[in-house]
VOMAR-543535 format. One record per residue (C-alpha): residue number from 1; residue in three letters; x, z, y negated. Coordinates in Angstrom, 2 decimals. Layout:
% residues N
 num residu       u       w       v
 NUM    ALA       X       Z       Y
...
This chain:
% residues 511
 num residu       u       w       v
   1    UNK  152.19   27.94 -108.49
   2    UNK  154.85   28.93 -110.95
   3    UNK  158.57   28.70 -110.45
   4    UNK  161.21   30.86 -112.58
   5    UNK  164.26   30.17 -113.25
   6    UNK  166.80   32.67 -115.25
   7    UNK  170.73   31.25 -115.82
   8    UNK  172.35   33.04 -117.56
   9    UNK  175.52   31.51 -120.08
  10    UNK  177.95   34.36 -118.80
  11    UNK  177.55   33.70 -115.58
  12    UNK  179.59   30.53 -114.94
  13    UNK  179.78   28.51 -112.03
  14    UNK  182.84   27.13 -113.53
  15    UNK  184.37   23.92 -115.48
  16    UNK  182.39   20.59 -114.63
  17    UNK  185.49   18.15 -114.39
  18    UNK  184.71   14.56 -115.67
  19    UNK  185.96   13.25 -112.56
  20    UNK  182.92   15.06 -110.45
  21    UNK  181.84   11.43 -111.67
  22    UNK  184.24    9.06 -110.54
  23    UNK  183.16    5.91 -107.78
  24    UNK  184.43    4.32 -105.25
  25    UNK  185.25    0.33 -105.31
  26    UNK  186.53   -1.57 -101.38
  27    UNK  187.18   -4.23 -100.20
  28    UNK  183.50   -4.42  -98.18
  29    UNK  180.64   -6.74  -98.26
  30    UNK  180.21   -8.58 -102.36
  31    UNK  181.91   -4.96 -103.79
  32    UNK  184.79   -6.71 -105.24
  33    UNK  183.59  -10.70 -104.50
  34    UNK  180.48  -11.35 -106.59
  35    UNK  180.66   -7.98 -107.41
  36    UNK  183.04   -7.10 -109.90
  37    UNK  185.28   -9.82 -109.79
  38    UNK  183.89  -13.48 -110.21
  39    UNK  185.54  -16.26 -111.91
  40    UNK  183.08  -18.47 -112.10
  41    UNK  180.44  -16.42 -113.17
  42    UNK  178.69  -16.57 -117.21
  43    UNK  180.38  -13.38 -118.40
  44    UNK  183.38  -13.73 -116.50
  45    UNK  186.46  -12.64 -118.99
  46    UNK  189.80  -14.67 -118.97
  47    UNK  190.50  -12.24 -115.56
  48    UNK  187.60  -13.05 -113.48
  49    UNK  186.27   -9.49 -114.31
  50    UNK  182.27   -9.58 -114.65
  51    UNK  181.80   -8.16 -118.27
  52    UNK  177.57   -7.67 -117.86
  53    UNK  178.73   -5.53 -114.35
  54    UNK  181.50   -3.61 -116.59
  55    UNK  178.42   -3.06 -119.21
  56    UNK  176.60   -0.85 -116.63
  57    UNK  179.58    0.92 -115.31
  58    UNK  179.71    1.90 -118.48
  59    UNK  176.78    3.03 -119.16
  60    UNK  176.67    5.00 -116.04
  61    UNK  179.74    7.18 -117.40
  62    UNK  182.10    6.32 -114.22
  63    UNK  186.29    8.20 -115.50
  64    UNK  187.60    7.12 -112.30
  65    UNK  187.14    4.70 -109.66
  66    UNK  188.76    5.11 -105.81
  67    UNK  190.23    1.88 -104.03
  68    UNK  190.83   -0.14 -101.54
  69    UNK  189.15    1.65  -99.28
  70    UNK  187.31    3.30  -96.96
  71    UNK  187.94    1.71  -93.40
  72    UNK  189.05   -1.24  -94.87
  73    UNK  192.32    0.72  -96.01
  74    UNK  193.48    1.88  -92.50
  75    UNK  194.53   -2.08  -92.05
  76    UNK  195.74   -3.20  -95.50
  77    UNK  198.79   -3.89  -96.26
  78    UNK  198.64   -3.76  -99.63
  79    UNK  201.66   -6.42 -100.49
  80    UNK  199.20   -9.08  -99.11
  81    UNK  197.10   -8.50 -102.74
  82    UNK  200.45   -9.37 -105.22
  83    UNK  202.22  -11.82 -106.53
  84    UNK  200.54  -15.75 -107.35
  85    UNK  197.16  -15.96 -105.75
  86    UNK  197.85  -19.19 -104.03
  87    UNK  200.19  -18.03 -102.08
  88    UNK  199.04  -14.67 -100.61
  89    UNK  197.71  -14.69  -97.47
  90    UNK  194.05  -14.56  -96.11
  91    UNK  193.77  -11.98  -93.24
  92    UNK  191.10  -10.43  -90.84
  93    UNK  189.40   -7.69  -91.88
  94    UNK  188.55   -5.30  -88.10
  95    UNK  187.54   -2.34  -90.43
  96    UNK  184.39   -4.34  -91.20
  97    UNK  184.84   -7.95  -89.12
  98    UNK  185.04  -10.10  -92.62
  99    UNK  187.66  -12.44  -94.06
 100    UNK  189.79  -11.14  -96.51
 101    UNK  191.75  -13.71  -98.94
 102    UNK  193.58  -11.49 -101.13
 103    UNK  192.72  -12.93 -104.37
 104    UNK  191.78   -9.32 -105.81
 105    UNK  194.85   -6.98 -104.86
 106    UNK  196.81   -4.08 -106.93
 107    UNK  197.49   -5.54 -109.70
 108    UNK  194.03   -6.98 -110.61
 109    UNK  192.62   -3.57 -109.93
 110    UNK  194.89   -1.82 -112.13
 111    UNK  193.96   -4.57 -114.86
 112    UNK  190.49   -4.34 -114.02
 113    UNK  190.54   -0.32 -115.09
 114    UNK  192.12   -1.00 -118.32
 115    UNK  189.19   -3.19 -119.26
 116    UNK  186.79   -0.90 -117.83
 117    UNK  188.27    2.01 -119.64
 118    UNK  188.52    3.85 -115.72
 119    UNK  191.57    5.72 -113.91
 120    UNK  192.32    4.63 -110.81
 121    UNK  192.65    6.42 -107.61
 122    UNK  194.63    4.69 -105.31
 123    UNK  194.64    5.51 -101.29
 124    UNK  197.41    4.21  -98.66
 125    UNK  197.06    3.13  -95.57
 126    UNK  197.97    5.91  -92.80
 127    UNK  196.36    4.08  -89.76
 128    UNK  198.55    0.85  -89.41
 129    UNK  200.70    2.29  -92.40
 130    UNK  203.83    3.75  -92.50
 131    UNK  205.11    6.52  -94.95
 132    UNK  207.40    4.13  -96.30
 133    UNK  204.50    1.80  -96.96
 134    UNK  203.23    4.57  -99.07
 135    UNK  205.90    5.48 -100.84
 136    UNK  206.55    2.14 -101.60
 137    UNK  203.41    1.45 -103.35
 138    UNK  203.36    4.50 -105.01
 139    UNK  207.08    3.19 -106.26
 140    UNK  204.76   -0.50 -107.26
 141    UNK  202.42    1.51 -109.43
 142    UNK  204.63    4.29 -111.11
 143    UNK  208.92    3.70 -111.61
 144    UNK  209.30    2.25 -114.53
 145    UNK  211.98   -0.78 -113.21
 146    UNK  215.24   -1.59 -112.05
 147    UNK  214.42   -1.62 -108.44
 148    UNK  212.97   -4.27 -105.69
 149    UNK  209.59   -2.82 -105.71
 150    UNK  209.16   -1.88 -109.48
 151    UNK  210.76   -5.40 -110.24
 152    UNK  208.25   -7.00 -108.36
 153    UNK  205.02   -5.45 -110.36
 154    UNK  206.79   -6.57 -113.60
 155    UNK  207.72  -10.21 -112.01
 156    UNK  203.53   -9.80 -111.12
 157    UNK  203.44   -9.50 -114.79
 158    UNK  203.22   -5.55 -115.73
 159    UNK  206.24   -4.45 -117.39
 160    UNK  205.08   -0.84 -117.84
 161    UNK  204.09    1.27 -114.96
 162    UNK  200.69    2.07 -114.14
 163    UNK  200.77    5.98 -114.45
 164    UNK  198.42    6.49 -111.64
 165    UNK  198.02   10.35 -110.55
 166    UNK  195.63   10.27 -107.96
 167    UNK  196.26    9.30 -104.51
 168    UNK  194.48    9.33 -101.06
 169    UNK  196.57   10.29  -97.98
 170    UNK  194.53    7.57  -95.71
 171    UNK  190.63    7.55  -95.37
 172    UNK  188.80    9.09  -92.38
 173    UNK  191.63    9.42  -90.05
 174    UNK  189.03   12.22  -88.07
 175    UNK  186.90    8.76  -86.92
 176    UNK  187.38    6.69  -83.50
 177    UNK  186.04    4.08  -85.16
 178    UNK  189.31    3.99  -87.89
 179    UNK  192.05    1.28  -87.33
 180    UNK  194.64    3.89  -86.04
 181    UNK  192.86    7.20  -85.94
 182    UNK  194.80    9.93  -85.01
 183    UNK  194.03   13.70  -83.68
 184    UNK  194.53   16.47  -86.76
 185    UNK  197.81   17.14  -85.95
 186    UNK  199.27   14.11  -85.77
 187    UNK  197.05   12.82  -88.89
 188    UNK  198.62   16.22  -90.64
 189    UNK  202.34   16.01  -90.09
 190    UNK  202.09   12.32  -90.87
 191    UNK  200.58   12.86  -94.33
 192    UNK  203.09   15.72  -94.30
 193    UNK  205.65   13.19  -94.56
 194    UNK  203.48   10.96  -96.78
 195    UNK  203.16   13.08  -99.34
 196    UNK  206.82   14.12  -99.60
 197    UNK  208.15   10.55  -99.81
 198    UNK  205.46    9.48 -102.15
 199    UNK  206.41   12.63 -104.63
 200    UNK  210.40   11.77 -104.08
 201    UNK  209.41    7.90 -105.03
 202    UNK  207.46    9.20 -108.16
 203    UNK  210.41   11.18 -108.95
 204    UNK  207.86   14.70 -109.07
 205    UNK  208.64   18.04 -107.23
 206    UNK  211.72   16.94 -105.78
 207    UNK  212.94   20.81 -104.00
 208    UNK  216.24   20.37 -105.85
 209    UNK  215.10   20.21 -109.42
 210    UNK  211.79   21.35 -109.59
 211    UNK  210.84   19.09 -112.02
 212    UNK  208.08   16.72 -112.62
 213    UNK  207.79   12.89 -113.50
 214    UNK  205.77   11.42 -116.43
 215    UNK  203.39   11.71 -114.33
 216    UNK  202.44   14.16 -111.82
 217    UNK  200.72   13.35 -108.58
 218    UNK  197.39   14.77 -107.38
 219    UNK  197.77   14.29 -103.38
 220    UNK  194.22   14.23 -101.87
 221    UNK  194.11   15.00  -97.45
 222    UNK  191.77   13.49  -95.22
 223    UNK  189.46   16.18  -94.20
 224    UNK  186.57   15.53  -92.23
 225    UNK  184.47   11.79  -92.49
 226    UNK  181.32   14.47  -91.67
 227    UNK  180.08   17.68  -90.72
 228    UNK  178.46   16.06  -87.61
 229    UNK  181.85   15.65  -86.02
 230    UNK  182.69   17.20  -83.05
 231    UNK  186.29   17.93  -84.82
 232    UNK  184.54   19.76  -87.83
 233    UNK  186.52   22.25  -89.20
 234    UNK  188.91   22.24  -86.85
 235    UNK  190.50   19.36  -88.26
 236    UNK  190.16   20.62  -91.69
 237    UNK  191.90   23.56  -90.76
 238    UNK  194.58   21.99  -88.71
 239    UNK  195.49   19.07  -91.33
 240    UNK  195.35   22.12  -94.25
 241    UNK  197.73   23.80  -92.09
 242    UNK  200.36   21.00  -92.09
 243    UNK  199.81   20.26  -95.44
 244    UNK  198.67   23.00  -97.60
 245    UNK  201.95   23.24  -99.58
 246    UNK  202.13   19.65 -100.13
 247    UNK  198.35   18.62 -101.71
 248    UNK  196.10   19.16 -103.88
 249    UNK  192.53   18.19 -102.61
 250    UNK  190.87   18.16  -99.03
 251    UNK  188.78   15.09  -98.69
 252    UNK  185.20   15.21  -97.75
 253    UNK  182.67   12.25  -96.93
 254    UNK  179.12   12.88  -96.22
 255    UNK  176.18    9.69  -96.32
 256    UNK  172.02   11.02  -95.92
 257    UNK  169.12    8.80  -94.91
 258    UNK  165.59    8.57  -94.18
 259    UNK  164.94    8.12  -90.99
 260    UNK  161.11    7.73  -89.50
 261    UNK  162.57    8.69  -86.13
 262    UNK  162.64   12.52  -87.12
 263    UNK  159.73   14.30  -86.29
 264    UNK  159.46   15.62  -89.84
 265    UNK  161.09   12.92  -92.22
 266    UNK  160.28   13.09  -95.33
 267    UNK  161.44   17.40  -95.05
 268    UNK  164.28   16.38  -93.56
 269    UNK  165.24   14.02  -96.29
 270    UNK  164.56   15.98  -98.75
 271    UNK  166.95   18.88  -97.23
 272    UNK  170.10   16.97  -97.62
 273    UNK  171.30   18.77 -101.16
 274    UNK  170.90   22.11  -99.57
 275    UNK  172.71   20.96  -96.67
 276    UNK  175.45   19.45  -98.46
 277    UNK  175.74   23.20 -100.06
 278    UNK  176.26   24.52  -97.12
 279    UNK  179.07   22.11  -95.75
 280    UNK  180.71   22.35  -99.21
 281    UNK  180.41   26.18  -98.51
 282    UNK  182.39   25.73  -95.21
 283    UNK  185.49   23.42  -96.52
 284    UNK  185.73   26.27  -99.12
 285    UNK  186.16   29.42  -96.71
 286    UNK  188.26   26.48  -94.42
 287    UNK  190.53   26.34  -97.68
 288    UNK  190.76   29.92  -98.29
 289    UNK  191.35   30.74  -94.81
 290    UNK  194.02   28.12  -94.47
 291    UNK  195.70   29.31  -98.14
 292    UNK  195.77   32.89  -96.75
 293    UNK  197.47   32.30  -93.57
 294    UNK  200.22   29.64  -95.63
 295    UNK  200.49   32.57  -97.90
 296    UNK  200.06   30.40 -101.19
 297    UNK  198.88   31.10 -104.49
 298    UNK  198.01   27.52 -104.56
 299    UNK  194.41   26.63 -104.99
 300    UNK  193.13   23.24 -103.31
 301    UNK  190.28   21.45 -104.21
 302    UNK  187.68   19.74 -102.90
 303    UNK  187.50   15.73 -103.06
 304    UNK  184.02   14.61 -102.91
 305    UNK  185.32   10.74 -102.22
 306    UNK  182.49    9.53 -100.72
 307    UNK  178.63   10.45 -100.82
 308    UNK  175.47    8.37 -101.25
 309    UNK  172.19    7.92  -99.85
 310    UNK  172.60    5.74  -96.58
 311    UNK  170.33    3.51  -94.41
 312    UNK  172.76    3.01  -91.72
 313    UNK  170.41    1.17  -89.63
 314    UNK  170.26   -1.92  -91.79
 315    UNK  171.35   -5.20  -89.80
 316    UNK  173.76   -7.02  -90.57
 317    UNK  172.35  -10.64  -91.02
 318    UNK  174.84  -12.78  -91.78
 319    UNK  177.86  -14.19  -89.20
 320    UNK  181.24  -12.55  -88.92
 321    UNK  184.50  -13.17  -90.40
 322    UNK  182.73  -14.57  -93.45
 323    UNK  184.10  -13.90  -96.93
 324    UNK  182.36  -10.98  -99.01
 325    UNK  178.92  -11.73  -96.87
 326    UNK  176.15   -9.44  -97.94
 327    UNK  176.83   -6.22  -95.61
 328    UNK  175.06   -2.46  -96.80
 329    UNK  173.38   -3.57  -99.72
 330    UNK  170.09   -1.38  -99.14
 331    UNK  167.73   -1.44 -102.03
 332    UNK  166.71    2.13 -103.18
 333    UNK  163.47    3.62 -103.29
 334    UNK  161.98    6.22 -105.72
 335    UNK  162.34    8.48 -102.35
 336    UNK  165.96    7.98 -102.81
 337    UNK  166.50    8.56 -106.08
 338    UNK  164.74   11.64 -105.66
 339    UNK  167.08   12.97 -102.83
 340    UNK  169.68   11.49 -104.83
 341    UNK  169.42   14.00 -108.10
 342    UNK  169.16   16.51 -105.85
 343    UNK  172.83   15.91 -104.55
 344    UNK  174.03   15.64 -107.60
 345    UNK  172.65   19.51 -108.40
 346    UNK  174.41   20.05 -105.20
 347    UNK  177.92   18.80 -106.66
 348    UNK  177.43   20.27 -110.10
 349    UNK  176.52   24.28 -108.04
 350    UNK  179.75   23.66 -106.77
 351    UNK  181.96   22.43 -109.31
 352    UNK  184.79   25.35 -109.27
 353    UNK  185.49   23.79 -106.08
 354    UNK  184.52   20.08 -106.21
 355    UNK  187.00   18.06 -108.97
 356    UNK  186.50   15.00 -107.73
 357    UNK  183.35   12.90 -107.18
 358    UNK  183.28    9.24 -105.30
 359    UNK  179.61    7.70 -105.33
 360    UNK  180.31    5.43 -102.76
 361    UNK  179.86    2.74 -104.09
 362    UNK  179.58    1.29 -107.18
 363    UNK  178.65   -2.61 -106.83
 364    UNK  176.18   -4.12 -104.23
 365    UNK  177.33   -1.74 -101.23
 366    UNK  175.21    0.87 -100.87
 367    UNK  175.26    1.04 -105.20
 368    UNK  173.31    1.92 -108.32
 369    UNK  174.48   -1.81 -109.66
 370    UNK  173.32   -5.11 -107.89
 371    UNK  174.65   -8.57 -108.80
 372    UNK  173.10  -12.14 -108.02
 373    UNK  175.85  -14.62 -107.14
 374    UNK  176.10  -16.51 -110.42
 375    UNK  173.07  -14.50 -112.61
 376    UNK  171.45  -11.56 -113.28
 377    UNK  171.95   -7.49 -112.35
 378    UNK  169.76   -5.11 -111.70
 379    UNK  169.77   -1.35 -112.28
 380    UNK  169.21    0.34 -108.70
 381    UNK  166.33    3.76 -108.41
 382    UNK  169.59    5.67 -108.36
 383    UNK  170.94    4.57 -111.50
 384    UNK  169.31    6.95 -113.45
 385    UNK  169.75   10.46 -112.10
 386    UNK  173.73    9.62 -111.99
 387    UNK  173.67    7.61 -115.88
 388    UNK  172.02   10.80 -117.00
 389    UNK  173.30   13.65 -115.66
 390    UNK  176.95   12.16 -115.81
 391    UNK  176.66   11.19 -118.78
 392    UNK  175.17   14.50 -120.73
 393    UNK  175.76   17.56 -117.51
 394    UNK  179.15   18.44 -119.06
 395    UNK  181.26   21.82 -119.85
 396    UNK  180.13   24.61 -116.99
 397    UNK  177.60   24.95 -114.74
 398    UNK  175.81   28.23 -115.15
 399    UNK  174.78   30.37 -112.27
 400    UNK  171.04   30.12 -111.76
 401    UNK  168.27   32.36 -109.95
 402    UNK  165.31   30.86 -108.57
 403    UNK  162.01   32.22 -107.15
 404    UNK  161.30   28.75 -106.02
 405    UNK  159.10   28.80 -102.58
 406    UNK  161.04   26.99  -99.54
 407    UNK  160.27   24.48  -96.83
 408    UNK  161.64   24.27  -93.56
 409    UNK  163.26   21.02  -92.78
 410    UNK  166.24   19.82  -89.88
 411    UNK  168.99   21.61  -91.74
 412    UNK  167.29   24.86  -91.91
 413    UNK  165.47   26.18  -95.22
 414    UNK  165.37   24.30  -98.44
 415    UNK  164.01   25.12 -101.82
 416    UNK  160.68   23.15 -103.49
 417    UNK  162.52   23.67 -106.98
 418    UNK  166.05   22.41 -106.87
 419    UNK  168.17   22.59 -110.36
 420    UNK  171.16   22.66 -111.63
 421    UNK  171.38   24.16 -115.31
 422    UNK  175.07   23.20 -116.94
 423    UNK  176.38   24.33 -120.24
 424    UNK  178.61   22.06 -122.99
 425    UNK  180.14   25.13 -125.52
 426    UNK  181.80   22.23 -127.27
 427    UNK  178.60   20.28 -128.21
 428    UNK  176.26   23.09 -128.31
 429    UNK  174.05   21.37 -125.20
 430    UNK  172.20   23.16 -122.70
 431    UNK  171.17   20.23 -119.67
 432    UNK  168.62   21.01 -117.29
 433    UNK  168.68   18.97 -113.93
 434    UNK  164.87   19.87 -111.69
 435    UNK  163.59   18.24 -108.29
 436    UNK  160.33   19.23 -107.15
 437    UNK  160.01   18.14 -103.57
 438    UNK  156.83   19.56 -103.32
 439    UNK  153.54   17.37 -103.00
 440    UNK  151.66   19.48 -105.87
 441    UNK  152.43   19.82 -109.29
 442    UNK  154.35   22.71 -110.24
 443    UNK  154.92   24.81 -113.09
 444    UNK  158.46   25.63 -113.81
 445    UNK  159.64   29.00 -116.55
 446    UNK  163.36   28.34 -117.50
 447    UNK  165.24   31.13 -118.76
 448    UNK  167.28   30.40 -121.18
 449    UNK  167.79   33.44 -123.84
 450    UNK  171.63   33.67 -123.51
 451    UNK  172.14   30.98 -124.73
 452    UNK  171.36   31.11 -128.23
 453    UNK  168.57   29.63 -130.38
 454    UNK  167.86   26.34 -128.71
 455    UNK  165.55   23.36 -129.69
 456    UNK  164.75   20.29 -127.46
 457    UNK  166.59   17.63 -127.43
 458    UNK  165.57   15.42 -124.51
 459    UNK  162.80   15.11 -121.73
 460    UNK  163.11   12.53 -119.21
 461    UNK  160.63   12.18 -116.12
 462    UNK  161.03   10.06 -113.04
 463    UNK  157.97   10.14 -110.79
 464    UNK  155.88    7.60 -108.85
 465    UNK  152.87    8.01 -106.42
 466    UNK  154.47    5.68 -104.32
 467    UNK  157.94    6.79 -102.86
 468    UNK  158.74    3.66 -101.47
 469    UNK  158.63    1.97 -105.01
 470    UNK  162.34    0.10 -105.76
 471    UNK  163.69   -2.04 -108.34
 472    UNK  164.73   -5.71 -107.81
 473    UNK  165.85   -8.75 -109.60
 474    UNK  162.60  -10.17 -109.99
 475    UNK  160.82   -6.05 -111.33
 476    UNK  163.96   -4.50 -112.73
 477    UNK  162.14   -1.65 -114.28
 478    UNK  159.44   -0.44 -111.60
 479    UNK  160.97    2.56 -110.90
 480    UNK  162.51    4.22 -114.51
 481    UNK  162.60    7.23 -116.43
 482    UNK  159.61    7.98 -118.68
 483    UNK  160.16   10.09 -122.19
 484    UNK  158.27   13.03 -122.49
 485    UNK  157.35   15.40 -125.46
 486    UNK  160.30   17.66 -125.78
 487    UNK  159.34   21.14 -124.96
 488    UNK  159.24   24.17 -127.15
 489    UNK  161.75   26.74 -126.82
 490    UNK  160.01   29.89 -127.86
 491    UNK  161.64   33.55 -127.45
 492    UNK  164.42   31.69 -125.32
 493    UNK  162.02   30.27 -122.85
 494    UNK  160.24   27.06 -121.72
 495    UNK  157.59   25.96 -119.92
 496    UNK  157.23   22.79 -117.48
 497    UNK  154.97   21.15 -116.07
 498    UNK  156.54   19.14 -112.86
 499    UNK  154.43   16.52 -111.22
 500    UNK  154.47   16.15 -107.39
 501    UNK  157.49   14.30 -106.29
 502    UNK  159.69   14.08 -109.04
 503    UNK  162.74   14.36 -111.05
 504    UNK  163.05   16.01 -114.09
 505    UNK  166.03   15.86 -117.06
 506    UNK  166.17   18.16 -120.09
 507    UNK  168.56   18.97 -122.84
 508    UNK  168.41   21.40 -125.24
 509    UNK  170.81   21.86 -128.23
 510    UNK  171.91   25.33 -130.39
 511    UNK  170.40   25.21 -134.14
């Protein structure tokens, strides 16, 4: 059965922002202990910083990386993670029932980016928080001296501010199970008030002056943790309501698994990038709706700070209130990896209205990077699809139109063929992103006259007859890309051949 697929280069989708990208880093399980950070280990730098762990990140393409948190934010206060490590204090974690001893705070993170070559995107704490608490930390990171606060980071050994623009407004204040959750309106005039301390203590948008500081803040909402919630979109609405005049992005969070329990799993599974259209789809007409009745000319965006491939159900095996014990650290399949490039399609279709990206996370949590206390790494199934696509999907996404046969599945209908075709003017590249979730092979015809005389560039192929297939310490590369023969453009069009089960990368470049 053939599949075609026409884009077209006119018809953009709209600018692919680098930070569609970005990660997510907290304080959870070995993401920061054994993960990123530890002293002891071989390639440790003078900082603690694992340099073979910052080699991947690299590679991966990660701009921006969110922290602290995630649940463990809504009970940090973050002046426990300054000053000498010996004397900052060790604390109980109730987001996730660990013990926390401070010895990677603010100030190591902010040290940590600058080696990595990453922005940071900081969040504060709006469950046990206050909006001075906020403001405050926002006054840590950004005035340049001459106060308590600011003379405390350069006492903690930064003289110059840390320029940091973007900041979360709390993390999943929609959820019972956050450390001070709070109903939409509450949540929304609080980060109201949030957001116009932490602009006054940045010195940006003050009413008087209109002016801005060095540097501007991007103010990013809590929206909703999921569209399973019982609150969804009402609390989107609500919070935009409050807020709307105030922030930049809405929030949105949204985890998939496999789960045998369905009566159709593997469909259902495969479903999740066409779901996660369709909740992107209702956050957008939430946003317009909400823009409409503020009467602004103000367009907020969408803040994709957390997504990834999930398998909630995995015990936890080792005893509370133990530092960075191993908690979420599911091993990826080929299955996943699958599903996996198909969400990414999803994020790149939607790009004019999702600017920021959070895989969540980067390091041993539910990551593309695993570390061994002491030794090695491995690359995780996942690795791939993100390293690739983030790394070469750049410029616009194009609009694309598909006679690809569907399937139906929990969510509703979802297509066999799922792509995402994106276009880099700059660097004369056309990248072509395919899933086939069917079981048969497929033939795929791409489209592709608009956009000038192209030649191949790339062909990478990711299939495995067994979807369970993962990567480990021990088989690092069971589950990789394969090269392929770069395909033949000829009058502007190629033909594929997809195997069952796979995904498929290609790039072409202008003559």
């Amino acid at each position: 059965m053939k599949t075609k697929i026409f884009a077209d280069a006119n018809l953009t989708v709209g600018e692919i922002s680098p930070n569609l990208y970005g990660s997510f880093i907290e304080h959870l399980g070995r993401a920061v202990y054994e993960g990123i950070y530890e002293p002891n280990h071989p390639t440790a730098d003078e900082n603690g910083f694992r340099r073979d762990v910052i080699g991947l990140i690299r590679e991966l393409g990660v701009p921006v990386v969110r922290y602290p948190g995630g649940n463990f934010l809504s009970g940090y206060d973050w002046r426990d993670g300054i000053g000498p490590k010996e004397k900052r204090p060790t604390r109980l974690d109730l987001a996730w029932f660990t013990t926390e001893p401070n010895e990677f705070g603010t100030d190591e993170f902010m040290k940590w980016c600058r080696v990595a070559g990453i922005e940071p995107m900081m969040a504060v704490n709006m469950g046990t928080g206050t909006i001075r608490d906020a403001a405050q930390l926002v006054e840590y990171c950004n005035h340049e001296g001459g106060t308590d606060i600011s003379e405390m980071r350069k006492a903690n050994g930064s003289v110059e501010p840390y320029h940091v623009r973007y900041w979360c407004i709390g993390n999943e204040m929609d959820g019972p199970w956050q450390i001070g959750h709070l109903t939409a309106d509450e949540y929304g005039k609080k980060a109201l008030e949030a957001a116009k301390v932490m602009r006054w203590a940045n010195g940006g948008m003050v009413e008087k002056n209109k002016k801005w500081s060095q540097t501007p803040l991007k103010l990013i909402v809590s929206g909703s943790s999921n569209h399973e919630m019982k609150t969804f979109p009402e609390w989107d609405r609500i919070v935009l309501e409050n807020t709307y005049k105030q922030v930049d992005y809405l929030s949105m969070h949204r985890y998939y698994m496999y789960s045998e329990e369905r009566e159709n799993p593997l469909e259902d599974f495969l479903g999740s990038a066409d779901d996660m259209h369709e909740y992107i789809g209702t956050l957008r007409a939430t946003i317009e709706y909400v823009r409409a009745k503020v009467r602004s000319k103000k367009q907020v965006k969408i803040s994709f700070d957390e997504w990834n491939i999930w398998s909630v159900t995995a015990p936890r095996l080792e005893p509370l209130w133990k530092k960075a014990p191993h908690l979420l650290e599911d091993v990826y399949t080929f299955r996943d990896a699958l599903v996996f490039a198909g969400l990414m399609n999803t994020l790149l279709n939607n790009c004019d209205v999702v600017k920021l990206g959070c895989l969540a996370q980067l390091v041993n949590v539910i990551a593309p990077i695993m570390t061994e206390k002491g030794g090695r790494t491995f690359k995780q199934t996942t690795f791939y699809p993100f390293k690739y696509i983030a790394n070469y999907a750049k410029g616009e996404t194009v609009r694309t139109f598909s006679d690809s046969d569907t399937f139906e599945n929990m969510y509703g209908t979802a297509r066999y063929i799922n792509e995402a075709v994106c276009h880099d003017r700059q660097n004369g590249r056309v990248s072509v992103s395919l899933c086939n979730y069917s079981g048969s092979s497929r033939e795929v015809e791409l489209e592709l006259r608009s956009f000038g005389d192209l030649e191949g560039e790339m062909y990478l192929e990711m299939a495995n007859s067994d979807l369970a297939a993962t990567n480990g310490f021990d088989r690092p590369d069971e589950v990789v890309p394969s090269e392929r023969e770069v395909p033949a453009v000829k009058d502007g069009k190629v033909s594929l051949r997809l195997p069952p089960m796979s995904w498929s990368f290609v790039t072409f470049r202008t003559k």
